[in-house]
PQR file of N, CA, C, O and H, with PARSE charges and radii, in Angstrom:
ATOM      1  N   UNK A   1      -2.205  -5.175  36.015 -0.4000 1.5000
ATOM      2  CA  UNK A   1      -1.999  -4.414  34.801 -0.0000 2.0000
ATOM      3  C   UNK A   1      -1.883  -5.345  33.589  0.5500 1.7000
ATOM      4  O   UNK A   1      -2.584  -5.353  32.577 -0.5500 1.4000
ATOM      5  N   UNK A   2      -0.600  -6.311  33.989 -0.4000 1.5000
ATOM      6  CA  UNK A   2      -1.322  -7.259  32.696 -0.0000 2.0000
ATOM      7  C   UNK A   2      -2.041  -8.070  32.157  0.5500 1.7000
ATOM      8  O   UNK A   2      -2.197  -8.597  31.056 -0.5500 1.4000
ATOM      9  H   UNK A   2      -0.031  -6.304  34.812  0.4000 1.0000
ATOM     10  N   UNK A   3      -2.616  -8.076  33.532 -0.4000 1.5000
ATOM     11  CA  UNK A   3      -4.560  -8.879  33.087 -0.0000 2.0000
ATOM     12  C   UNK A   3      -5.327  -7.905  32.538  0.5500 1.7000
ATOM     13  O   UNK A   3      -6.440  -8.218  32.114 -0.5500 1.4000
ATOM     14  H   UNK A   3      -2.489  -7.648  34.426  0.4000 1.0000
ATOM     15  N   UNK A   4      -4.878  -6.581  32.451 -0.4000 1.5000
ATOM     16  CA  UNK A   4      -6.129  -5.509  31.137 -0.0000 2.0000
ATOM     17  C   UNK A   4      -5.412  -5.428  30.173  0.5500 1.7000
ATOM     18  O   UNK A   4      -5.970  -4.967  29.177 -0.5500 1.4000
ATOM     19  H   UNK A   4      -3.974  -6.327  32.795  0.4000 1.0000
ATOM     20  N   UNK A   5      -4.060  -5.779  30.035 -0.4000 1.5000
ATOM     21  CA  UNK A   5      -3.748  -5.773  28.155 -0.0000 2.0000
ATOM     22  C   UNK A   5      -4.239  -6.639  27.876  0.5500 1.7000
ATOM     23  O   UNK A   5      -5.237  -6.542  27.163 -0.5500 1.4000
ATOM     24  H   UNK A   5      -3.607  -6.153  30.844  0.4000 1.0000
ATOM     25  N   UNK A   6      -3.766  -7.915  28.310 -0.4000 1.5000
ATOM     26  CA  UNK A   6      -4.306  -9.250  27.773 -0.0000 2.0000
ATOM     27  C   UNK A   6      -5.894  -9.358  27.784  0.5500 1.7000
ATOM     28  O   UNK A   6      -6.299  -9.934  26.775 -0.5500 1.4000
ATOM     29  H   UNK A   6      -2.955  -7.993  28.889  0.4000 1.0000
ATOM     30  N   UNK A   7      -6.723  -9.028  28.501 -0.4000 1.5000
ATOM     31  CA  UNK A   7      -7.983  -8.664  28.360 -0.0000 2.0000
ATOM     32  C   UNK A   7      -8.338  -8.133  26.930  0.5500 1.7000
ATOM     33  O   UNK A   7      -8.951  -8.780  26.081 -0.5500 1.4000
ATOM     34  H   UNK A   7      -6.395  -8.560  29.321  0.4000 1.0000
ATOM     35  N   UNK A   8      -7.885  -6.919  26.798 -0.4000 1.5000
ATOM     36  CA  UNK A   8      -7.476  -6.045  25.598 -0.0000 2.0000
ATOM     37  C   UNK A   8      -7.887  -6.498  24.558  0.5500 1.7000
ATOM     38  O   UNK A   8      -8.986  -6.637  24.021 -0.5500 1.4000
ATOM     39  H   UNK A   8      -7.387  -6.393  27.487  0.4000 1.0000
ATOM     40  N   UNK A   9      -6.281  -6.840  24.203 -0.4000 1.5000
ATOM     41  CA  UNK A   9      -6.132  -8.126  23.194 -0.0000 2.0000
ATOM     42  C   UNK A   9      -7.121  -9.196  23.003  0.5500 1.7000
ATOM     43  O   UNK A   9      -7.591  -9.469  21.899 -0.5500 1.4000
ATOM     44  H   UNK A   9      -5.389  -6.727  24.640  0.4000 1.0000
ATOM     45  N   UNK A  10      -7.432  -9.803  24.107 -0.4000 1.5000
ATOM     46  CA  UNK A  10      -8.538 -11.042  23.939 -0.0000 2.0000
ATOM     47  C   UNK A  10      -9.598 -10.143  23.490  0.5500 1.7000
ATOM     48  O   UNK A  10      -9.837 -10.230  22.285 -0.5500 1.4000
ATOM     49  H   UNK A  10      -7.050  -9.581  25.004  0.4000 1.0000
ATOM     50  N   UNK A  11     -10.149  -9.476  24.013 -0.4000 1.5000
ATOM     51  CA  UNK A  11     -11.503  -8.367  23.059 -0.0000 2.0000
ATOM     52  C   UNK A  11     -11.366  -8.363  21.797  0.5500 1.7000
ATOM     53  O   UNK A  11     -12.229  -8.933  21.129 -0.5500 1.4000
ATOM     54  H   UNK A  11      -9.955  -9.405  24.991  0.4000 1.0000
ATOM     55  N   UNK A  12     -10.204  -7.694  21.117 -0.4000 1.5000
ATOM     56  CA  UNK A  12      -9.916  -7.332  19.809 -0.0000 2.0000
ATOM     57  C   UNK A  12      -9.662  -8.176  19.305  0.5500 1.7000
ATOM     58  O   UNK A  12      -9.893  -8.129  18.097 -0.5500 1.4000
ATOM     59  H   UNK A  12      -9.503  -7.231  21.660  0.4000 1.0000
ATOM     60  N   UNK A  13      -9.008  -9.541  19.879 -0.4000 1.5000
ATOM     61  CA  UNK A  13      -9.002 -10.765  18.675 -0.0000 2.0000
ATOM     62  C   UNK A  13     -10.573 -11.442  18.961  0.5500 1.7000
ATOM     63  O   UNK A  13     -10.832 -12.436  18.283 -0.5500 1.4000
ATOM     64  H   UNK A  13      -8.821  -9.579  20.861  0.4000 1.0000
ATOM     65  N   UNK A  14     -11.515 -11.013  19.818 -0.4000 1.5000
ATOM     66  CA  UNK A  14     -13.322 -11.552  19.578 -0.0000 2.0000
ATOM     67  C   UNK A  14     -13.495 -10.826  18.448  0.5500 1.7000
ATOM     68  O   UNK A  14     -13.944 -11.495  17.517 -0.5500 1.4000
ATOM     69  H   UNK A  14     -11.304 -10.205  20.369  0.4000 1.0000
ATOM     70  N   UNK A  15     -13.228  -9.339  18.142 -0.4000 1.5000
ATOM     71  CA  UNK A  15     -13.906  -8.622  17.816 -0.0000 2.0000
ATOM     72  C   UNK A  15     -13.719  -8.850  15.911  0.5500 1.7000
ATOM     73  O   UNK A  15     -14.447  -9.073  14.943 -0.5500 1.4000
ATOM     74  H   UNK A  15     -12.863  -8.795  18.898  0.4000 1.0000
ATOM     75  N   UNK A  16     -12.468  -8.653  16.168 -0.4000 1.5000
ATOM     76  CA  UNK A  16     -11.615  -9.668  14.385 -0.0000 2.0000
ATOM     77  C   UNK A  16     -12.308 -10.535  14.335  0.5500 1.7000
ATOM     78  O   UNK A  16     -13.467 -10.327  13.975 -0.5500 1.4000
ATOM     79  H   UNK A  16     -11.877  -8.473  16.954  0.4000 1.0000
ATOM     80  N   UNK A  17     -11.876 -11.865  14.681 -0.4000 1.5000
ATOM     81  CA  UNK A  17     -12.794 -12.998  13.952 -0.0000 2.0000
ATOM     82  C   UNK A  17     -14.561 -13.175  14.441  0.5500 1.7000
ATOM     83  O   UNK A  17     -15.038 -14.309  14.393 -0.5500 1.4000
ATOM     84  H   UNK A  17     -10.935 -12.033  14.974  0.4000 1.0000
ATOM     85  N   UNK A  18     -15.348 -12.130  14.843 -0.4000 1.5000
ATOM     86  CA  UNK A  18     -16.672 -12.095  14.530 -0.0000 2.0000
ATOM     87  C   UNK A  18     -16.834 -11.010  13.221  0.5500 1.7000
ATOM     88  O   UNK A  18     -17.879 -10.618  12.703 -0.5500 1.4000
ATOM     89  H   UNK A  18     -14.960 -11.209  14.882  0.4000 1.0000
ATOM     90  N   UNK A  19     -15.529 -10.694  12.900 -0.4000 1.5000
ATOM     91  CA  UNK A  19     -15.890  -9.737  11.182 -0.0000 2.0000
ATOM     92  C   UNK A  19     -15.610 -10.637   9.841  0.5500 1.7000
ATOM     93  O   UNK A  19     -14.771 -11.470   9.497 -0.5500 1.4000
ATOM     94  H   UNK A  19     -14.680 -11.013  13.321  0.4000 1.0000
ATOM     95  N   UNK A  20     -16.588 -10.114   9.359 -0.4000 1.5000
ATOM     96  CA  UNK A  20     -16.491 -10.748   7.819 -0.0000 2.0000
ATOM     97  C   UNK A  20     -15.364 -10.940   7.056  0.5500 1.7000
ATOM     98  O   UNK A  20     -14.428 -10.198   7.353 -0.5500 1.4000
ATOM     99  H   UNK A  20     -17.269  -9.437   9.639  0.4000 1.0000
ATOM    100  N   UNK A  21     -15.176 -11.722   6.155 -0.4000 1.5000
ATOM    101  CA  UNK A  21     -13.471 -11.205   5.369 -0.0000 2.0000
ATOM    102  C   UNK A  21     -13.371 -10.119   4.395  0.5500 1.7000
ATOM    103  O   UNK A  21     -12.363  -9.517   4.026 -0.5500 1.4000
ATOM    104  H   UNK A  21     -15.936 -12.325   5.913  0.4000 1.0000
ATOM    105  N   UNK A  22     -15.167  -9.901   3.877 -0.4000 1.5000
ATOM    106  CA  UNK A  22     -15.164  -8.296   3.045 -0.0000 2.0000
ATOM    107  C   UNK A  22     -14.672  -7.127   4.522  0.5500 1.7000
ATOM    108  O   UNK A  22     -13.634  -6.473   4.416 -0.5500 1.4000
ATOM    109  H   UNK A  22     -15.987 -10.390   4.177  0.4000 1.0000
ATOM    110  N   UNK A  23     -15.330  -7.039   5.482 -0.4000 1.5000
ATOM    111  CA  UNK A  23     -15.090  -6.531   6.629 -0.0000 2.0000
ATOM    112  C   UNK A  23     -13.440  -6.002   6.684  0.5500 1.7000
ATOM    113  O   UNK A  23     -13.005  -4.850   6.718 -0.5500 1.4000
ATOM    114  H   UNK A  23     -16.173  -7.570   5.568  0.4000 1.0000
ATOM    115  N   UNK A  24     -12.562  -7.584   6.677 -0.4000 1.5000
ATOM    116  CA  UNK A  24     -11.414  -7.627   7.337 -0.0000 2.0000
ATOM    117  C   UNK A  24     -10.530  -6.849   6.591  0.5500 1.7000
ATOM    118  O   UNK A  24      -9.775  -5.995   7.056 -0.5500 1.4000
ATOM    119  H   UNK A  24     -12.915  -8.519   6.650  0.4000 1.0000
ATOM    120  N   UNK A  25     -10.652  -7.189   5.345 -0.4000 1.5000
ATOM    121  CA  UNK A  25      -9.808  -6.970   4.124 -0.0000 2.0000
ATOM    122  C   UNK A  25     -10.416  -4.737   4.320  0.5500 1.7000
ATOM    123  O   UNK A  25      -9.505  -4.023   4.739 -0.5500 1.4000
ATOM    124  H   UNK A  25     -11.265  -7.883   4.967  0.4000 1.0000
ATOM    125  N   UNK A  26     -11.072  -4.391   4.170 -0.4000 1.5000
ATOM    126  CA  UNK A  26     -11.516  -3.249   4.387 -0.0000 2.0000
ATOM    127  C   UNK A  26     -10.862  -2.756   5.669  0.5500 1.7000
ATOM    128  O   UNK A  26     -10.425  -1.645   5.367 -0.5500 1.4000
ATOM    129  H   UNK A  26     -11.812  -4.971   3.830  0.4000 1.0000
ATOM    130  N   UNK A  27     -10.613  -2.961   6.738 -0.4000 1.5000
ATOM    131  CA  UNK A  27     -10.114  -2.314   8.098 -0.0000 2.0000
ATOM    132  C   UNK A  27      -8.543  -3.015   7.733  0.5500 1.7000
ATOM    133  O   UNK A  27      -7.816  -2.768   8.695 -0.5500 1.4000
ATOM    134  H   UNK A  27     -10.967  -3.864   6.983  0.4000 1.0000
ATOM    135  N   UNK A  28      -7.785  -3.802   6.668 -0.4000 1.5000
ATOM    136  CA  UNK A  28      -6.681  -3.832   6.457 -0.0000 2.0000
ATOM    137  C   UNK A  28      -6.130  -3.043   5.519  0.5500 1.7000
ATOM    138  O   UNK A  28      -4.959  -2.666   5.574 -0.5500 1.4000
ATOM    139  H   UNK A  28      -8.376  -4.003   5.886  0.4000 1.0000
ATOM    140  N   UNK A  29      -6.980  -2.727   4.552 -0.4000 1.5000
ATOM    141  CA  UNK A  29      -6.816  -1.864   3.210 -0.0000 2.0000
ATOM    142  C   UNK A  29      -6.413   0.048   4.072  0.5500 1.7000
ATOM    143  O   UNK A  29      -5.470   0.832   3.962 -0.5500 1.4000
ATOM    144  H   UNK A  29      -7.931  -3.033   4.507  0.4000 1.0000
ATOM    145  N   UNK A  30      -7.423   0.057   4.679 -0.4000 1.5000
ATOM    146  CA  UNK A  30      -7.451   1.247   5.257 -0.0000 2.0000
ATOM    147  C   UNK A  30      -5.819   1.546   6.256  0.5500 1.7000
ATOM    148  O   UNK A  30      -5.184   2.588   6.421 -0.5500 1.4000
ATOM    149  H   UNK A  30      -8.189  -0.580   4.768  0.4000 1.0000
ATOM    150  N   UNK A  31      -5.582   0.204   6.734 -0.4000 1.5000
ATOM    151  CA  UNK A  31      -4.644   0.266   7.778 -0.0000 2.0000
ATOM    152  C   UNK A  31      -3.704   0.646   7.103  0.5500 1.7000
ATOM    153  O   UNK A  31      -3.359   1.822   7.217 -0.5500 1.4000
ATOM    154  H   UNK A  31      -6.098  -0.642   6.599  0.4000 1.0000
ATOM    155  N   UNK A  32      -3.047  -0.177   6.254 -0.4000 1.5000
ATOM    156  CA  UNK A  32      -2.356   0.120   5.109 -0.0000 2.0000
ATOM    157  C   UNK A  32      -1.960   1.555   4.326  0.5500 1.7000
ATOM    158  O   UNK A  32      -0.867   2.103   4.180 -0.5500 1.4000
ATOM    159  H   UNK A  32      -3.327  -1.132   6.161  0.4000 1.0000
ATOM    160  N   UNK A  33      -3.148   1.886   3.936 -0.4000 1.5000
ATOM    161  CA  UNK A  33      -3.629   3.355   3.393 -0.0000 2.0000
ATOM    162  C   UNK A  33      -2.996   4.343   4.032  0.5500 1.7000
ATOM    163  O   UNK A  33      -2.397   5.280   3.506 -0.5500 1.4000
ATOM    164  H   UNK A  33      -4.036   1.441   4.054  0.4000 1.0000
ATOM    165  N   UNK A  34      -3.187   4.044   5.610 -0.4000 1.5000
ATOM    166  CA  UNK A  34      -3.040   5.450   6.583 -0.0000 2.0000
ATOM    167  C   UNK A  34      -1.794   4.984   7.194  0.5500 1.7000
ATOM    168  O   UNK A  34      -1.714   5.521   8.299 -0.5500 1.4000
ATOM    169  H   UNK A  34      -3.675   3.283   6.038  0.4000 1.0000
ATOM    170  N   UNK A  35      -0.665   4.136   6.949 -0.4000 1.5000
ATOM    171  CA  UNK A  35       0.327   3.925   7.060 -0.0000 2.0000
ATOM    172  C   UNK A  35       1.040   4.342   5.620  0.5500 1.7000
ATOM    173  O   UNK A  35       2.222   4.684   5.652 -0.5500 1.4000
ATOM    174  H   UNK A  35      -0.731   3.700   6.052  0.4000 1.0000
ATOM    175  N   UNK A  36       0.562   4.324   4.771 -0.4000 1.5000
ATOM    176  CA  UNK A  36       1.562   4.887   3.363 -0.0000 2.0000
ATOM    177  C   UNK A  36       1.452   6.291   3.535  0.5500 1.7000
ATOM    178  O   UNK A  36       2.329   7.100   3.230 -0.5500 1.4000
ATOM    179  H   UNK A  36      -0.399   4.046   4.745  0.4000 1.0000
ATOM    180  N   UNK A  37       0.468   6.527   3.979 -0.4000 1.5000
ATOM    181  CA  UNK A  37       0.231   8.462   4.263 -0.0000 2.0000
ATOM    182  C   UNK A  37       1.151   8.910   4.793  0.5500 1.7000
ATOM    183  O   UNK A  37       1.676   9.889   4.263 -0.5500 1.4000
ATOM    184  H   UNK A  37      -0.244   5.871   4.226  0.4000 1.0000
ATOM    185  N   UNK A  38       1.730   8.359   6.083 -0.4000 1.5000
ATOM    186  CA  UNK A  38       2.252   8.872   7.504 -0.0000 2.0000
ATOM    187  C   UNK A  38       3.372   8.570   7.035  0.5500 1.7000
ATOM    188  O   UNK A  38       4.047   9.557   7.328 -0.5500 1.4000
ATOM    189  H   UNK A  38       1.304   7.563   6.514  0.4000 1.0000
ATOM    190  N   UNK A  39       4.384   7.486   6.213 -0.4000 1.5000
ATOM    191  CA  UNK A  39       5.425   7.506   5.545 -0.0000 2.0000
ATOM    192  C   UNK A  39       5.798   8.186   4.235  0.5500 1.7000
ATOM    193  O   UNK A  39       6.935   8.106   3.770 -0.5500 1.4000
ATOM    194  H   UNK A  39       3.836   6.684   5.975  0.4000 1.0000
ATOM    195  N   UNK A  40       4.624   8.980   3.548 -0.4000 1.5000
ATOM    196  CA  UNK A  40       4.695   9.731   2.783 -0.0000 2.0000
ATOM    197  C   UNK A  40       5.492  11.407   3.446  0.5500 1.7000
ATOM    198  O   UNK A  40       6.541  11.912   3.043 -0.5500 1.4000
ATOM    199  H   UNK A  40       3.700   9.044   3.926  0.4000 1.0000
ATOM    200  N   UNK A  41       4.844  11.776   4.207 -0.4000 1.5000
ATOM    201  CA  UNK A  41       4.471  12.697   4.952 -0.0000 2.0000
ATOM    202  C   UNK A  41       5.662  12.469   5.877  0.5500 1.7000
ATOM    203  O   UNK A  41       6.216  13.518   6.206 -0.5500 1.4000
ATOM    204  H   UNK A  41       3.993  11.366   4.534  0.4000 1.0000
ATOM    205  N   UNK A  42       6.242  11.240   6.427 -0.4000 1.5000
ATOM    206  CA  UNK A  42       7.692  11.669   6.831 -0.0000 2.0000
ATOM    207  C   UNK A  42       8.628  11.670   6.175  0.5500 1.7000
ATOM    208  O   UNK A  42       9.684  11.964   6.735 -0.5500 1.4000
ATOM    209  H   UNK A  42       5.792  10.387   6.160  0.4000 1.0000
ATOM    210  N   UNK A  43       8.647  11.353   4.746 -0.4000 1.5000
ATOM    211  CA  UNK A  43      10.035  11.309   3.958 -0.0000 2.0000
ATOM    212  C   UNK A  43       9.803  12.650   3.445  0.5500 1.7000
ATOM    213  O   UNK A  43      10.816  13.343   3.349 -0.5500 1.4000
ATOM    214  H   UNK A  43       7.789  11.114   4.291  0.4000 1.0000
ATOM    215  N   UNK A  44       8.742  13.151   3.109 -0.4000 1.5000
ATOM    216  CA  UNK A  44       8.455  14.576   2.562 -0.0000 2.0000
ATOM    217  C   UNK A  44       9.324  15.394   3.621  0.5500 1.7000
ATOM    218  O   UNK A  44      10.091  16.272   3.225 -0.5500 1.4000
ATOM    219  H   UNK A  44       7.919  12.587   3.188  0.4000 1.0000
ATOM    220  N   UNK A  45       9.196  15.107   4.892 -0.4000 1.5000
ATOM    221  CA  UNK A  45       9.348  16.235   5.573 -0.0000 2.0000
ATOM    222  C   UNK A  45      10.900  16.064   5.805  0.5500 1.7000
ATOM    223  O   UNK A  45      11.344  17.191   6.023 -0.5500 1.4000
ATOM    224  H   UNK A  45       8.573  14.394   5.213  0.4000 1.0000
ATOM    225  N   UNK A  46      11.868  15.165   5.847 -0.4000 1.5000
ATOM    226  CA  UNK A  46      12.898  14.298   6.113 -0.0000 2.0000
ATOM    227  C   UNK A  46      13.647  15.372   5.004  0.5500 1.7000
ATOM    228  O   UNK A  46      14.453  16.256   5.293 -0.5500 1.4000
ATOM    229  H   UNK A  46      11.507  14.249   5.669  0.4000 1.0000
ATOM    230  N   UNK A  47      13.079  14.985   3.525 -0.4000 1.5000
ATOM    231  CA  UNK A  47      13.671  15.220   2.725 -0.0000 2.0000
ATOM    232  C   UNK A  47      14.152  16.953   2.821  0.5500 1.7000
ATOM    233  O   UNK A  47      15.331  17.300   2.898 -0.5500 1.4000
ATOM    234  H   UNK A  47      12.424  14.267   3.291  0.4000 1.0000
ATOM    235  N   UNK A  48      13.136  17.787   2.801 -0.4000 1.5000
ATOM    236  CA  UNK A  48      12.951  19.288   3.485 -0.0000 2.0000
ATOM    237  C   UNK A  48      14.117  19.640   4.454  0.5500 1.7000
ATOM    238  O   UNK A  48      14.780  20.668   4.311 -0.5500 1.4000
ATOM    239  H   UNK A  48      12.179  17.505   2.738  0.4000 1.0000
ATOM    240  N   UNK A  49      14.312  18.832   5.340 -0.4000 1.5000
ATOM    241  CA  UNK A  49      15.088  18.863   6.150 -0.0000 2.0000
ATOM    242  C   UNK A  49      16.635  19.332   5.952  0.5500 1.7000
ATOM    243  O   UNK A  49      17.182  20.365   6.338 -0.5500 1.4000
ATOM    244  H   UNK A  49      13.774  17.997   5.456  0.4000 1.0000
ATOM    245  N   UNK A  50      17.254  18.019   5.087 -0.4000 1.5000
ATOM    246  CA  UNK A  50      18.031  17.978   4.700 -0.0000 2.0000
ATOM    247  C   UNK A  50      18.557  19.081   3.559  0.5500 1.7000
ATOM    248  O   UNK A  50      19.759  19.320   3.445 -0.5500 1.4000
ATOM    249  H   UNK A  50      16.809  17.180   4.774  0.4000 1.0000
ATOM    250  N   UNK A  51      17.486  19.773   2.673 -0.4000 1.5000
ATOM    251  CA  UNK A  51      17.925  20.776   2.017 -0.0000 2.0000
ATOM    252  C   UNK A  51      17.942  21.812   2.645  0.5500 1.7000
ATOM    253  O   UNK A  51      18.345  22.848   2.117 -0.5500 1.4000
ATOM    254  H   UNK A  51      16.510  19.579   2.765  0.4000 1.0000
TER
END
């Protein structure tokens, strides 16, 4: 079992550094993006809560 995470992982760090840095910066921007969403969207709902 943990020779297929680490497998995994070794894939996805080939797969990163064969991408460009316009590439990288783009699949980080996004990561980012859809992490401010999902913390938007739980304090919204947090807040709701509480009233």
């Amino acid at each position: 079992m943990f020779s297929k995470i680490l497998s995994f992982f070794s894939w996805m760090l080939g797969l990163w550094t064969n991408l460009s840095d316009k590439d990288k910066e783009k699949v980080v921007v996004m990561i980012v993006d859809s992490f401010g969403h999902i913390f938007k969207a739980f304090y919204r709902s947090s807040k709701k809560s509480e009233d």
